[in-house]
Backbone as a printed PyTorch tensor [residue, N CA C, xyz], in Angstrom:
tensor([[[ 34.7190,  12.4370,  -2.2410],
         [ 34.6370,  12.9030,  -3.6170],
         [ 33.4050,  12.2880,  -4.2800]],

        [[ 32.7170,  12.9790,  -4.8600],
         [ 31.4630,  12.3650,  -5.5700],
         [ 31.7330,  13.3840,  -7.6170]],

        [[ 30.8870,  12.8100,  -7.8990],
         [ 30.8040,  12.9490,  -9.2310],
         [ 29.7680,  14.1670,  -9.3030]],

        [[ 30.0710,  15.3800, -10.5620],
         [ 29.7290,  16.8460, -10.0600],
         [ 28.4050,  16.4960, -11.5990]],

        [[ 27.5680,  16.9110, -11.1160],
         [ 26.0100,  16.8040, -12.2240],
         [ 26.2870,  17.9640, -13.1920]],

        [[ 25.8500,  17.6100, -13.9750],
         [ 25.7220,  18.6610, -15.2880],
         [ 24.4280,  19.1650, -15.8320]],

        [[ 24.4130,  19.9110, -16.8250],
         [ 23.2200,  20.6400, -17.2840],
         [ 23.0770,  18.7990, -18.4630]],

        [[ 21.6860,  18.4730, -18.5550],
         [ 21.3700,  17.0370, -18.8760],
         [ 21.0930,  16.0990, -18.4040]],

        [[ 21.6750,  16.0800, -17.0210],
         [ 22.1750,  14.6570, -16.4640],
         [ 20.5780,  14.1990, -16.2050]],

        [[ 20.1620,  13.0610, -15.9250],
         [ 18.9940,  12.2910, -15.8480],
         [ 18.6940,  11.7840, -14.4300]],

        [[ 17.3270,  11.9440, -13.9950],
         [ 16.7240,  11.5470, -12.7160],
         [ 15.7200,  11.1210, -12.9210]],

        [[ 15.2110,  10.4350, -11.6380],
         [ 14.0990,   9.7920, -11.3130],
         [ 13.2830,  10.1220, -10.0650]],

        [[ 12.0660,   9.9820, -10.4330],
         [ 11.1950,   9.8790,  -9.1730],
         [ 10.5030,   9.0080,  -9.0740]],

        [[ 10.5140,   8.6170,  -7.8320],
         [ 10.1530,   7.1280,  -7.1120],
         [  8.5970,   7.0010,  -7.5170]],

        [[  7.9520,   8.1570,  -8.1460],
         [  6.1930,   7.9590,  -8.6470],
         [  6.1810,   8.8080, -10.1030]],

        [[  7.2040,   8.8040, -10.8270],
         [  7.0290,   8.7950, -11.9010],
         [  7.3200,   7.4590, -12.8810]],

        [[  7.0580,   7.9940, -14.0550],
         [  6.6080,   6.6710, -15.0380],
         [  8.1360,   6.4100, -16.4050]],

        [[  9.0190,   7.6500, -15.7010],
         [  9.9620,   7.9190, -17.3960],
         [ 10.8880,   8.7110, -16.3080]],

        [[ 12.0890,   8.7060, -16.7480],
         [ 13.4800,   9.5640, -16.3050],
         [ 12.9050,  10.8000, -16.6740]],

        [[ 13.2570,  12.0390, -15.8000],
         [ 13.5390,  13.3340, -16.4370],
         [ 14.9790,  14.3910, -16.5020]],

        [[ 14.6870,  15.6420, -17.2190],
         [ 16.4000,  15.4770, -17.0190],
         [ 16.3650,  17.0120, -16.1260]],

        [[ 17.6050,  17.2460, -15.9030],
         [ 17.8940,  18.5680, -14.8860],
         [ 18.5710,  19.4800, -16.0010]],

        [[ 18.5290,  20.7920, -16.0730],
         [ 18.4260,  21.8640, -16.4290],
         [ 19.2500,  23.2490, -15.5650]],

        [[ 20.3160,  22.9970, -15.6960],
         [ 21.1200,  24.4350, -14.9690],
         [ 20.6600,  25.8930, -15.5410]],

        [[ 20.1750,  26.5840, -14.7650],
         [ 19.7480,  27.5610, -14.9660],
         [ 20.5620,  28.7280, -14.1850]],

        [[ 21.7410,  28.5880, -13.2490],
         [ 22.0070,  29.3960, -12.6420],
         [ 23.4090,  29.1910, -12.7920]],

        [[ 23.4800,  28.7350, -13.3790],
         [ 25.3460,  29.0100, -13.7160],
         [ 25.6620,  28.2620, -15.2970]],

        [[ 26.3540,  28.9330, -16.2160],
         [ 26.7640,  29.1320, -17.1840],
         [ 28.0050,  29.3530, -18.2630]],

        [[ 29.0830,  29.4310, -16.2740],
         [ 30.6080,  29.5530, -16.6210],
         [ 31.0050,  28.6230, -15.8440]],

        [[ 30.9520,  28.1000, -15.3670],
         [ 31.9460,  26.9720, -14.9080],
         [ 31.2920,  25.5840, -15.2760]],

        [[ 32.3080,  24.8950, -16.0880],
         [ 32.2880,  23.7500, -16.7940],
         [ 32.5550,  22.7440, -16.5960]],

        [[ 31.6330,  21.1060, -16.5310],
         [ 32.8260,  19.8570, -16.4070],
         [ 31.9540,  19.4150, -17.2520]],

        [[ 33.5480,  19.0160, -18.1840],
         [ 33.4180,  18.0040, -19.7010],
         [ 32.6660,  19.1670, -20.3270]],

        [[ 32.5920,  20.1640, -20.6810],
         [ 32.0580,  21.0480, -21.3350],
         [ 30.5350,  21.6000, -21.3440]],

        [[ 29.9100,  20.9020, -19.7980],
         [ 28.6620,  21.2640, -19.6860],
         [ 28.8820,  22.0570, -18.1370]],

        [[ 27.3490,  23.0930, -17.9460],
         [ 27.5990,  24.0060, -17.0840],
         [ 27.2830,  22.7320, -15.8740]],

        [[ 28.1740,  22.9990, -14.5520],
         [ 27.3440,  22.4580, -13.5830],
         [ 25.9190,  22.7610, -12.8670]],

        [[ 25.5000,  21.6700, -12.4940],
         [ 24.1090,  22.3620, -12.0450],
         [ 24.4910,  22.2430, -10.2670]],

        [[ 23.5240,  23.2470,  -9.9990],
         [ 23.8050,  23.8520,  -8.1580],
         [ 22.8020,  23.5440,  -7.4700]],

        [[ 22.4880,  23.4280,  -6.4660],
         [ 21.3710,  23.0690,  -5.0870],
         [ 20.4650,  24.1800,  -5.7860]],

        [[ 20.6970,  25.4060,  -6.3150],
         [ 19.1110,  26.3650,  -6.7230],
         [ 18.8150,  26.0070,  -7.9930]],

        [[ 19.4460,  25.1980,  -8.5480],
         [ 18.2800,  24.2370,  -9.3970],
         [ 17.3220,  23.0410,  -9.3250]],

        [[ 16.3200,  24.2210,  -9.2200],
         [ 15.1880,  23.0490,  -8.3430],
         [ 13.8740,  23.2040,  -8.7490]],

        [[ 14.0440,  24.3390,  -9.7020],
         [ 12.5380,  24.4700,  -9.9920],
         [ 11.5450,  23.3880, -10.9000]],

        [[ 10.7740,  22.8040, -10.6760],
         [ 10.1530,  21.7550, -11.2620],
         [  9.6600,  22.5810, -12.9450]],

        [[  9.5820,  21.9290, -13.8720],
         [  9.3970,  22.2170, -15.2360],
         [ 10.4900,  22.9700, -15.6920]],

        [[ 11.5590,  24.1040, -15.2180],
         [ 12.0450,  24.8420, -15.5940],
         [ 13.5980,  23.6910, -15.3910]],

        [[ 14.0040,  23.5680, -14.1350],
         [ 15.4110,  22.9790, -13.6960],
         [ 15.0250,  21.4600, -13.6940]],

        [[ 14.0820,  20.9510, -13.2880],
         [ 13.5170,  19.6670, -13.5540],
         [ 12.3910,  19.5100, -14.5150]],

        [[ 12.7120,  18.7500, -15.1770],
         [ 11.7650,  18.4710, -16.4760],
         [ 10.5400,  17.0070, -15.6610]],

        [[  9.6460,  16.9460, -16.5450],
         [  8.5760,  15.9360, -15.4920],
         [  8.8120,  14.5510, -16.0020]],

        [[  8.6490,  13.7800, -15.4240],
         [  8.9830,  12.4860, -15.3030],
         [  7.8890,  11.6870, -15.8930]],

        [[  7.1400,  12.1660, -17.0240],
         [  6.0890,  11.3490, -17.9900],
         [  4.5970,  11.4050, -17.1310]],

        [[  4.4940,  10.3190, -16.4650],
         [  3.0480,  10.5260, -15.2840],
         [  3.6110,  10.1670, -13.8870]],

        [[  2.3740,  10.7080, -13.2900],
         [  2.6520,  10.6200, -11.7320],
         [  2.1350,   9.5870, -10.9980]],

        [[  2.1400,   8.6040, -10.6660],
         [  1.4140,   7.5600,  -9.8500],
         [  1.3980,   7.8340,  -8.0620]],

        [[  1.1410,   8.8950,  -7.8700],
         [  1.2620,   9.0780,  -6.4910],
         [ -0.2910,   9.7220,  -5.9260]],

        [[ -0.5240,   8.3780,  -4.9520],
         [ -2.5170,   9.0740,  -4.8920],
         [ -1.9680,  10.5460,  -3.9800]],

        [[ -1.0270,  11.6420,  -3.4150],
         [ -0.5410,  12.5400,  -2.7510],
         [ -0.8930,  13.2330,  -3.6820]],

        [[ -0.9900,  13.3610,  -4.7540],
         [ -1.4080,  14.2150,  -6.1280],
         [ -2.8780,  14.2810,  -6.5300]],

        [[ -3.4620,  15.2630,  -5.8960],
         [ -4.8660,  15.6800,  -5.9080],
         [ -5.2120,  15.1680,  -7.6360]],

        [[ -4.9000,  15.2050,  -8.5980],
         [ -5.2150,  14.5200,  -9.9870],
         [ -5.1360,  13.3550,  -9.7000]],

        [[ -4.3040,  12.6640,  -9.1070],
         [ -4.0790,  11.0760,  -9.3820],
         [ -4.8850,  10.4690,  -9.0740]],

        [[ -5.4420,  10.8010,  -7.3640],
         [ -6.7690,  11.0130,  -6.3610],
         [ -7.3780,  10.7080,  -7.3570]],

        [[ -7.7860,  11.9930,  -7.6510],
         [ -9.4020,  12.2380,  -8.5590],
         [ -9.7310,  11.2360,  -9.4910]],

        [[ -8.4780,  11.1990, -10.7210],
         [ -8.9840,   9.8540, -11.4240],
         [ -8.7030,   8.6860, -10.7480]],

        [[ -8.2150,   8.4370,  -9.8370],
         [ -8.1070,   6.7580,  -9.1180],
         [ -9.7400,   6.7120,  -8.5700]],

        [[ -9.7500,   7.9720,  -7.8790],
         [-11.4510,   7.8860,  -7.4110],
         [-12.8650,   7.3560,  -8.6680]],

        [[-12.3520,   8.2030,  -9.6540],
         [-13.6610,   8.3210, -10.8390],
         [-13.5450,   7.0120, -11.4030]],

        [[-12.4670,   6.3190, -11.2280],
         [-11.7520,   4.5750, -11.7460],
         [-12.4260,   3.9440, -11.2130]],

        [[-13.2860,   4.3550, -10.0230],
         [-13.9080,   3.2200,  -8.8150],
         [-12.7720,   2.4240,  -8.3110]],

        [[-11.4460,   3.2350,  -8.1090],
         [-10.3430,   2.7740,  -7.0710],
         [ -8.9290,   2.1490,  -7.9460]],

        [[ -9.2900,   2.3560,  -9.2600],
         [ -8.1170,   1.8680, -10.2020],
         [ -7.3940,   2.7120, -10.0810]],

        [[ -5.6200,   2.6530,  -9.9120],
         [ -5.0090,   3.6160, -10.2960],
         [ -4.5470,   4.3560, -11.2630]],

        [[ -5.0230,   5.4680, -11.3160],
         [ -5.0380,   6.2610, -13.0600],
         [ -4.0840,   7.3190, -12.9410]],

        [[ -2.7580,   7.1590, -13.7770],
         [ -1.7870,   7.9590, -13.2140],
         [ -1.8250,   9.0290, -14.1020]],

        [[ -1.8180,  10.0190, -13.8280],
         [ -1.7260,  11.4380, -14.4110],
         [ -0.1620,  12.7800, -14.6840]],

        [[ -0.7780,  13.5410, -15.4870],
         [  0.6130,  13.7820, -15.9200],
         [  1.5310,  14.0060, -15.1210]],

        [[  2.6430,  14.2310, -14.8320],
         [  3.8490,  14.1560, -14.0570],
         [  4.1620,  16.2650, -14.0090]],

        [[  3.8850,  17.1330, -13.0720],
         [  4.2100,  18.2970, -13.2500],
         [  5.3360,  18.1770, -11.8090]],

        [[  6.0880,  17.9140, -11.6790],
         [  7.5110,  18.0940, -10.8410],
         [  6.8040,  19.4600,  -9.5890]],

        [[  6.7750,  19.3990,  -8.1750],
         [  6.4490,  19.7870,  -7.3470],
         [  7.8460,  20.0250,  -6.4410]],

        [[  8.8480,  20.1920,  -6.3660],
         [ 10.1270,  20.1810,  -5.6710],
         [  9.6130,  21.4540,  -4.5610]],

        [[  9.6150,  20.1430,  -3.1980],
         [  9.3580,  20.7500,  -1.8750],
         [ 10.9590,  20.8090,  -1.0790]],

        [[ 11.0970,  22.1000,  -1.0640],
         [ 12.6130,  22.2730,  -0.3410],
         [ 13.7380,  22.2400,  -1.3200]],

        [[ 14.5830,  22.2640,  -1.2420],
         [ 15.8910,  22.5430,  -2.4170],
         [ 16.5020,  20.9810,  -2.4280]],

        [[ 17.7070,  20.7500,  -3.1370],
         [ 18.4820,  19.2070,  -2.9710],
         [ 18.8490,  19.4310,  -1.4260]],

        [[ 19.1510,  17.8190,  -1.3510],
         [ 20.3310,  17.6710,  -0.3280],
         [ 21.2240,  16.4980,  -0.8920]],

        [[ 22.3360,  16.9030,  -0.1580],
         [ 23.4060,  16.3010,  -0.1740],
         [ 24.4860,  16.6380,  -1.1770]],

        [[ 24.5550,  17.7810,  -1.4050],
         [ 25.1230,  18.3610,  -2.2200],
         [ 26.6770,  18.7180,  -1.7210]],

        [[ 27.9130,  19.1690,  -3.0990],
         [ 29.0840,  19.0320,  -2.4510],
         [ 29.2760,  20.0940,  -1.5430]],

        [[ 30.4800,  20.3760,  -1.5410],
         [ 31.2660,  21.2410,  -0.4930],
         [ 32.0090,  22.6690,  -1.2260]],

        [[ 32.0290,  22.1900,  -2.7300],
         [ 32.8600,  23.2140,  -4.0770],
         [ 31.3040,  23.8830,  -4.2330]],

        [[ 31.5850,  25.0290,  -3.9520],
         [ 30.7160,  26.5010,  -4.3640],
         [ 31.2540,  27.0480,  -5.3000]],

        [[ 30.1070,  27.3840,  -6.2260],
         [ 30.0860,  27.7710,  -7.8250],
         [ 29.1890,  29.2890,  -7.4620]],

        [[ 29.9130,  30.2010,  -7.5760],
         [ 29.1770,  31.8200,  -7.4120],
         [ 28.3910,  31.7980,  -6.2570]],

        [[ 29.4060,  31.1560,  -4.9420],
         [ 28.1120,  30.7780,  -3.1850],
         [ 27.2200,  29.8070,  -3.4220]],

        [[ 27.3700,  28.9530,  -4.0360],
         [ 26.1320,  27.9050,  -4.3980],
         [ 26.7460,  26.7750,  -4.4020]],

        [[ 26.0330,  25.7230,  -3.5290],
         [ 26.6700,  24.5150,  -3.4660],
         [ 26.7110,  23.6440,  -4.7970]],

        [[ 27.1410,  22.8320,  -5.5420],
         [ 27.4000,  22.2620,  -6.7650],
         [ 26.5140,  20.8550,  -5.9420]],

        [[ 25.4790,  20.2070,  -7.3650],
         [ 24.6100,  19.4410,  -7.2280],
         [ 25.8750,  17.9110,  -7.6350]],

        [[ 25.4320,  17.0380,  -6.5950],
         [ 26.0920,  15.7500,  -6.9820],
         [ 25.6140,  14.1470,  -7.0980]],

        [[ 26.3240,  13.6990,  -7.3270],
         [ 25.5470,  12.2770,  -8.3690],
         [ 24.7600,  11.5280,  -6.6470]],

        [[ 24.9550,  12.4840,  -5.5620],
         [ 24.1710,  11.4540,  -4.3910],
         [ 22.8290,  12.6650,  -4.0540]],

        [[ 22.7880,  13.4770,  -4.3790],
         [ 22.3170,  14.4770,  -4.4520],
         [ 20.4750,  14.2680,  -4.6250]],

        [[ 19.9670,  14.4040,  -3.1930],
         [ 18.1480,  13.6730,  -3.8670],
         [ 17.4550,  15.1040,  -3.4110]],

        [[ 16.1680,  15.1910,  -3.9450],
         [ 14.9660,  16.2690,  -3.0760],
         [ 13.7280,  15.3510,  -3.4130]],

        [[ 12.7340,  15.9530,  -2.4730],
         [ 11.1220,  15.6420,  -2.6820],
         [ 10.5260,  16.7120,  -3.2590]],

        [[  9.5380,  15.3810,  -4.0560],
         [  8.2900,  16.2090,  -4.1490],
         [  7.4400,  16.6010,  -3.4930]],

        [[  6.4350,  17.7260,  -3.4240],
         [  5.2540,  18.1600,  -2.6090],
         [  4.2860,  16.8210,  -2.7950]],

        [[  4.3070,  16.2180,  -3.7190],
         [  3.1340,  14.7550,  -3.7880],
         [  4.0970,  13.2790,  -3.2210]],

        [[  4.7140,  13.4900,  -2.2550],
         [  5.4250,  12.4550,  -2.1010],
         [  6.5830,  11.8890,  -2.5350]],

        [[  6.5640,  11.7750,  -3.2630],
         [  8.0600,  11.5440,  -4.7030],
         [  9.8640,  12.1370,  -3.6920]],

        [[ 10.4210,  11.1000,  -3.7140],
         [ 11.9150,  11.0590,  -3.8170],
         [ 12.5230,  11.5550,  -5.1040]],

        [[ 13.0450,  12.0180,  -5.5620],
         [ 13.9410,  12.4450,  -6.8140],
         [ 15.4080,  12.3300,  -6.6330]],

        [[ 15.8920,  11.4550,  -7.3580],
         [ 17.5050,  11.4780,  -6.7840],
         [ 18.1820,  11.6060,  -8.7630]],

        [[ 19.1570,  11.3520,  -8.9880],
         [ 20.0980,  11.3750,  -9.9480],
         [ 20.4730,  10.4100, -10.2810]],

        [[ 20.4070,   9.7940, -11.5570],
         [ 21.0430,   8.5910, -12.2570],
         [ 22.1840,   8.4250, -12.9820]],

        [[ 21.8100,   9.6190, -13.1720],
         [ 23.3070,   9.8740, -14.9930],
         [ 23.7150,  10.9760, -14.5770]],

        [[ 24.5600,  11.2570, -14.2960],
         [ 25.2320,  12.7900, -14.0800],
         [ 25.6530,  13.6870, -15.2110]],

        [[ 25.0160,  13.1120, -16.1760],
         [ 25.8070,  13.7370, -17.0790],
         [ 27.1630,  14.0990, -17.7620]],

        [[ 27.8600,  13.3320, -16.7610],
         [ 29.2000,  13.3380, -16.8530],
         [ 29.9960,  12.0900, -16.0060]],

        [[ 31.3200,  11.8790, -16.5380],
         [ 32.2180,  10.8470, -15.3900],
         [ 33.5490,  11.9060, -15.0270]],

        [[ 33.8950,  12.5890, -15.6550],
         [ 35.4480,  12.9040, -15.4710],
         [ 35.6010,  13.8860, -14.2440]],

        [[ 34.3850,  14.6480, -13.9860],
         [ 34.9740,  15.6980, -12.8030],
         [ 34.5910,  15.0400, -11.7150]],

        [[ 35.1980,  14.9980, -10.7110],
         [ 34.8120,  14.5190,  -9.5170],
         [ 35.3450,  16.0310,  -8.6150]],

        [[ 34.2470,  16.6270,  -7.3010],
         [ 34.0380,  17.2230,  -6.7040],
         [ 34.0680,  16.7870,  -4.9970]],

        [[ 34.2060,  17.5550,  -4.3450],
         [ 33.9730,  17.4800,  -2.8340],
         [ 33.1010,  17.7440,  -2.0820]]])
């Protein structure tokens, strides 16, 4: 049993600078604690993931560039969420064929970046 994520709940990436939050975009009727759950096809960076302030990852052709023009300082640049591949580790309870996103629940970024879940947005539903 793990704890089922909500539309809000808060994440991190291992080369960002600030939490960002997740954004259910694909489901709208089924509820825990009165928010929609969010599913494995919420993944789109800016839209289902919000950006995480700046990016400190030299994998990020910007970060590169100004670490380069720094004469090798690292100059971290804005944070635009790159989500390579969908979550994993998601439950076993399907919401309209879609696996339901959970509090162990991580994906990568295309610039390197881990993204996993902090706050679920919720405590009371627990899922499978």
């Amino acid at each position: 049993m793990s704890v089922a994520v909500v539309n809000g709940a808060s994440c991190v990436c291992s080369f960002g600078t600030a939490p960002g939050t997740l954004n259910s975009t694909n489901n709208f009727t089924v509820l825990a604690d009165g928010k929609p759950i969010c599913l494995m096809t919420d993944v789109a960076g800016g839209v289902n993931v919000s950006p995480f302030a700046m990016c400190t990852s030299l994998a990020n052709p910007a970060v590169a560039a100004a670490t380069a023009a720094a004469l090798g300082v690292l100059t971290p640049q804005p944070c635009m969420p790159t989500i390579a591949g969908t979550w994993m580790g998601g439950a076993k309870t399907l919401v309209g064929g879609k696996p339901c996103l959970t509090l162990d629940s991580k994906c990568m970024c295309a610039f390197a970046g881990s993204i996993s879940i902090v706050n679920p947005g919720q405590t009371k539903v627990l899922i499978s």
